[in-house]
N, C-alpha and C positions, 0 to 999 in steps of 0.2 A: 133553670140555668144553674150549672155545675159553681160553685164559692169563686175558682179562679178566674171565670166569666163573669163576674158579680163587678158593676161599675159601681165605685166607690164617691157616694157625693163629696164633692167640696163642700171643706169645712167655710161655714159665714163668720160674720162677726155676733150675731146672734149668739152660733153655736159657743163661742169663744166664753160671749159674755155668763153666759149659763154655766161652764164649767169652769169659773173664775169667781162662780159669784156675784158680779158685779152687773150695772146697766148695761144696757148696749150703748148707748153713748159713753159712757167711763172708756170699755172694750175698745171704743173707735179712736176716742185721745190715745188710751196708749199704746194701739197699734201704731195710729198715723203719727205720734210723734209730736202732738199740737196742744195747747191746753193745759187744765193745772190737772196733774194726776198723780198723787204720793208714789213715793219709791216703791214702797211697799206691795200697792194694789198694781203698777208696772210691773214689775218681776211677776206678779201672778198670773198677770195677763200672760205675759212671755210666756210663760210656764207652758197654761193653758194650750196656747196657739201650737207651740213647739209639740206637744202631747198629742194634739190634732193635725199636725204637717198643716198648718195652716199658711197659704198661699194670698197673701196682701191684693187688693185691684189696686192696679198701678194708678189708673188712669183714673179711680176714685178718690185715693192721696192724694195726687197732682190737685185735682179739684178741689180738697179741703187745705191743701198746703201751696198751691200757687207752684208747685216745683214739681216736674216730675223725673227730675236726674235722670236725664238725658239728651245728651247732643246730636241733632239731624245732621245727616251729611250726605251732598249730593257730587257724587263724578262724573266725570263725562263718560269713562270707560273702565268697569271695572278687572278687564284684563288687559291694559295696560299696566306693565309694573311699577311704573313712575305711583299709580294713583293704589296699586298693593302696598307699596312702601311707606307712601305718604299717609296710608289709612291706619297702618301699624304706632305711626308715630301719634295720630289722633287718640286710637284707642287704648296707648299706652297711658297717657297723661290722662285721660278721662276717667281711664277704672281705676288710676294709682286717686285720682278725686271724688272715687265713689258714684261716676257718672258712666250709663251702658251709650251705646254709638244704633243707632237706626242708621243703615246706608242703603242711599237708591243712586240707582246708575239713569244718567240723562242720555247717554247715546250720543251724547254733543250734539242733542237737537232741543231746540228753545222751549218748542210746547210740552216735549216730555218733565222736561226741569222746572216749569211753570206746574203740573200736577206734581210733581216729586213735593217741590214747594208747600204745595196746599196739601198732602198728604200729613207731613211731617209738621205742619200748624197744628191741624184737627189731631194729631195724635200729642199737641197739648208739649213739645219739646222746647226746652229750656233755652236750647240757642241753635243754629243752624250756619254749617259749614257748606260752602257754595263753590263749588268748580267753575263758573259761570261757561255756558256756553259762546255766550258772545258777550262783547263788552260795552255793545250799544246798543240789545235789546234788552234791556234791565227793569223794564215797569215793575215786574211783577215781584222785585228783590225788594220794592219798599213796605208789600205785605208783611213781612217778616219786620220792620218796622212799627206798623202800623198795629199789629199784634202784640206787640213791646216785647219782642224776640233778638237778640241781639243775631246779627247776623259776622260772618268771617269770609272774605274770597280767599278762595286757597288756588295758587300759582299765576292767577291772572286778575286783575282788575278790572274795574266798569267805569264809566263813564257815568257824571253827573256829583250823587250824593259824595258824602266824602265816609265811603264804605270801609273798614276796616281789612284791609290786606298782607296775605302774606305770601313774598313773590322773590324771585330770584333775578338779580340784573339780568335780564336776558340781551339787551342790547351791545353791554361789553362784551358777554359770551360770545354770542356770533360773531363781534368785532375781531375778538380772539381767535377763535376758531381759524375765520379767513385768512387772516394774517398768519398764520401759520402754513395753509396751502402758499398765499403768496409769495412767502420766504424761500418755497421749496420752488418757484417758479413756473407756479401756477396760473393764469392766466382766464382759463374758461369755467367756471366756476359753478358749482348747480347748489339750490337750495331746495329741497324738495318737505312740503308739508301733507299731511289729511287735513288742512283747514277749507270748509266749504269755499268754496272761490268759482262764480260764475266764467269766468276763461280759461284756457289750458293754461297761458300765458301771462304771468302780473301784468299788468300795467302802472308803471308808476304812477306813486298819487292820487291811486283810487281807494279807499277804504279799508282795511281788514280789521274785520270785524272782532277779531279775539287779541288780547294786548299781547300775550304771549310771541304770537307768529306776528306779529304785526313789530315788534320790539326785534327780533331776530332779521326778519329781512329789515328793517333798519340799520343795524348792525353791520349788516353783509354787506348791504350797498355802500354804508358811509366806507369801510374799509375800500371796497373796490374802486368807488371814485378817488379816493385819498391816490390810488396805486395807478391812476389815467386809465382805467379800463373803460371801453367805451360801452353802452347800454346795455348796462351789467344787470338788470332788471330783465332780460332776453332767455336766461336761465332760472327766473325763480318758477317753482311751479307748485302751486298752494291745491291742486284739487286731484290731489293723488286718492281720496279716497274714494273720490267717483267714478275716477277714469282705473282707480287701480296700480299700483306704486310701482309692479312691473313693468305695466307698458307707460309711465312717466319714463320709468328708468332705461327702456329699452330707446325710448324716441330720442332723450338727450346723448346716447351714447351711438344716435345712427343718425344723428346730425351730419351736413358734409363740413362740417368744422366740431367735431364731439367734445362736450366737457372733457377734460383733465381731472376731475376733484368734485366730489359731491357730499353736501355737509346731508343729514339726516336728521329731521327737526325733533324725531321719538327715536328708542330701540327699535319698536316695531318696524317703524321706517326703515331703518336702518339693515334689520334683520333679511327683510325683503329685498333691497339694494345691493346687499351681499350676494342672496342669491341672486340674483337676475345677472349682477355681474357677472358670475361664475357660470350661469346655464348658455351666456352669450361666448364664452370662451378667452375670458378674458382674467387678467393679473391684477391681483392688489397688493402690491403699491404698484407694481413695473405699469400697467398701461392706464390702471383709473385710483386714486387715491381716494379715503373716503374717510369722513368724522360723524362720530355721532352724537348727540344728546345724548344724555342718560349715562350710566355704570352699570348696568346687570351686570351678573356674573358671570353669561357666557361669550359677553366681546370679550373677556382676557384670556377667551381657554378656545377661540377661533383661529384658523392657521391663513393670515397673520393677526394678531390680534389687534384690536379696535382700537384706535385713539380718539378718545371720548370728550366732552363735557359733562365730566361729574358735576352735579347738581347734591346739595343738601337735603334730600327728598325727604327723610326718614324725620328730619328738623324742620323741614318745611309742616308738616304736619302735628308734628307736637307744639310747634310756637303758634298754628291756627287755634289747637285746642285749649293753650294756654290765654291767648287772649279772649277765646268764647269764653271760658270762666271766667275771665279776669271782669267781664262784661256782665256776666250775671250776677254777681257778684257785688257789681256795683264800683270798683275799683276803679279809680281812674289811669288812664296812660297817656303817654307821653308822645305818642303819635301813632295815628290812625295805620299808616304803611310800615309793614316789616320788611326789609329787604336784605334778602341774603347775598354771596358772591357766589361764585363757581370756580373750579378749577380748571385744565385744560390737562388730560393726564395722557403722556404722549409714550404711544405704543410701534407699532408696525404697518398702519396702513396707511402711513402718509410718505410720498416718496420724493422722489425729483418727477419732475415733468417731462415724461415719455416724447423721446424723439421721435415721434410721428405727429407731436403737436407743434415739433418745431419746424421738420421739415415737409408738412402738410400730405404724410402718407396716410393712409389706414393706421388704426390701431389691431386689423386684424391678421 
């Protein structure tokens, strides 16, 4: 075999210790950082390793130091850009504290999140940030307890333990949101999610499983009963990602009474309702008005552009990473719930409420 086909072994701690002089135990203190090991015989060690590219087992440290500086983190989706953004702000705080990020994506399904879970114990991680899938199937979030892992919910809470969270009012958002349709003279009103939901159709008073969606249609409702709308729960619809967001979108807008206004629980959401709207032959603002979660950057550069709920995404992510250290750390805080606010940042897709809603024509 030709020298540049020649695989070069990794250098050990053996090796280290033999071109340092020193034991292999001396070698192991002053790689791993543990121990009484003179300045002197450190620097050589350095030396040594450095002269050899020597490459540390992480996962051997960890086991002689209890630390393996690094924080697990699980999403639900890792191309949704809420959970890009919100990962940027984790991984900012964590390498500015000398901590790298493992991320697994849960697909926002429970059993995937339960192995994500145990993947990221066995590989020995110092704390663990949790998208949780749902907020009342939780058993498996006290492992990371039970492990003496501190754990962080990033955008949604659970039910039970008193878990450390970091989460946005979403209740006033929505609240906000609607009342903003209302003002304009709105009336029929859609809230559309990808949250699993056994009917096409909420039923009030039945469950929703994840706090997030479950805080929003609270929000939407209280608004609309405040405003005498009658069984304004007629329009939420939580299982767009099974039936698929366009044909949500297409059935509330081929109602014989069609929404006016339809809020968008993601961008994704969102993105989708745009088009559907426009492949249906229809106007935003003039015949359907629309809001959505989130701020990406291309609802302000769409004709017309999006009137949002900006969320603190990029904050919401760095203050999960700051309480996981704060946690490992040993630091104590001042309360378990972080909560952020939201804005409402008002652009072109909200309009008056289309005279075929008033006087009961087509909007086509």
């Amino acid at each position: 075999m030709s020298p540049q086909h020649a695989t070069r072994r990794a250098a050990t701690v053996a090796d280290i210790a033999r071109a340092a002089n020193v034991s292999k135990a001396t070698a192991a203190r002053a790689l791993g950082e543990y121990g009484q090991v003179s300045q002197a015989v450190r620097d050589r060690v350095l030396a040594a390793a450095e002269e050899l590219d020597y490459r540390p087992n992480a996962l051997a440290k960890s086991m002689n130091t209890g630390r393996s500086n690094t924080i697990g983190v699980v999403v639900g989706d890792i191309e949704n850009p809420f959970f890009a953004l919100a990962m940027r702000g984790i991984s900012d705080v964590a390498s500015a504290a000398g901590y790298s990020v493992i991320l697994i994506n849960s697909d926002e399904n429970v059993e995937a999140e339960e192995e994500a879970l145990e993947v990221l114990l066995d590989n020995q991680v110092d704390a663990v940030i949790v998208a949780p899938a749902s907020s009342a199937h939780v058993e498996h979030l006290t492992s990371a307890a039970r492990a003496g892992r501190p754990l962080v919910l990033l955008d949604r809470r659970a039910n039970g333990e008193g878990y450390d969270s970091v989460t946005v009012d979403n209740r006033s958002a929505a609240e906000t949101a609607t009342e903003e349709l209302l003002r304009h003279g709105h009336r029929r009103i859609a809230f559309i999610s990808t949250h699993e939901y056994p009917h096409p159709t909420y039923r009030r008073g039945e469950e929703i499983t994840m706090s997030s969606v479950s805080d929003r249609v609270g929000g939407v409702l209280h608004a609309l009963d405040s405003a005498g709308i009658e069984t304004p729960e007629q329009h939420i619809r939580l299982d767009a990602r099974r039936r698929g967001v366009d044909t949500v979108t297409r059935e509330l807008l081929g109602e014989e009474r069609p929404v006016t206004a339809i809020i968008a629980s993601d961008s994704l959401i969102a993105m989708a309702v745009f088009a559907t709207i426009r492949a249906e032959g229809l106007r935003i603002p003039e015949d359907v008005s629309l809001i959505a979660f989130d701020n990406p950057e291309w609802t302000a550069v769409t004709t017309p552009p999006l009137t949002v709920v900006e969320q603190p995404i990029y904050d919401l992510g760095a203050a999960a990473a700051r309480r996981a250290l704060q946690r490992v750390r040993g630091e104590s805080v001042a309360e378990p719930a972080v909560v952020f606010g939201t804005r409402l940042v008002e652009r072109g897709s909200v309009g008056a409420v289309p005279e075929y809603a008033v006087d009961g024509s087509s909007p086509r």
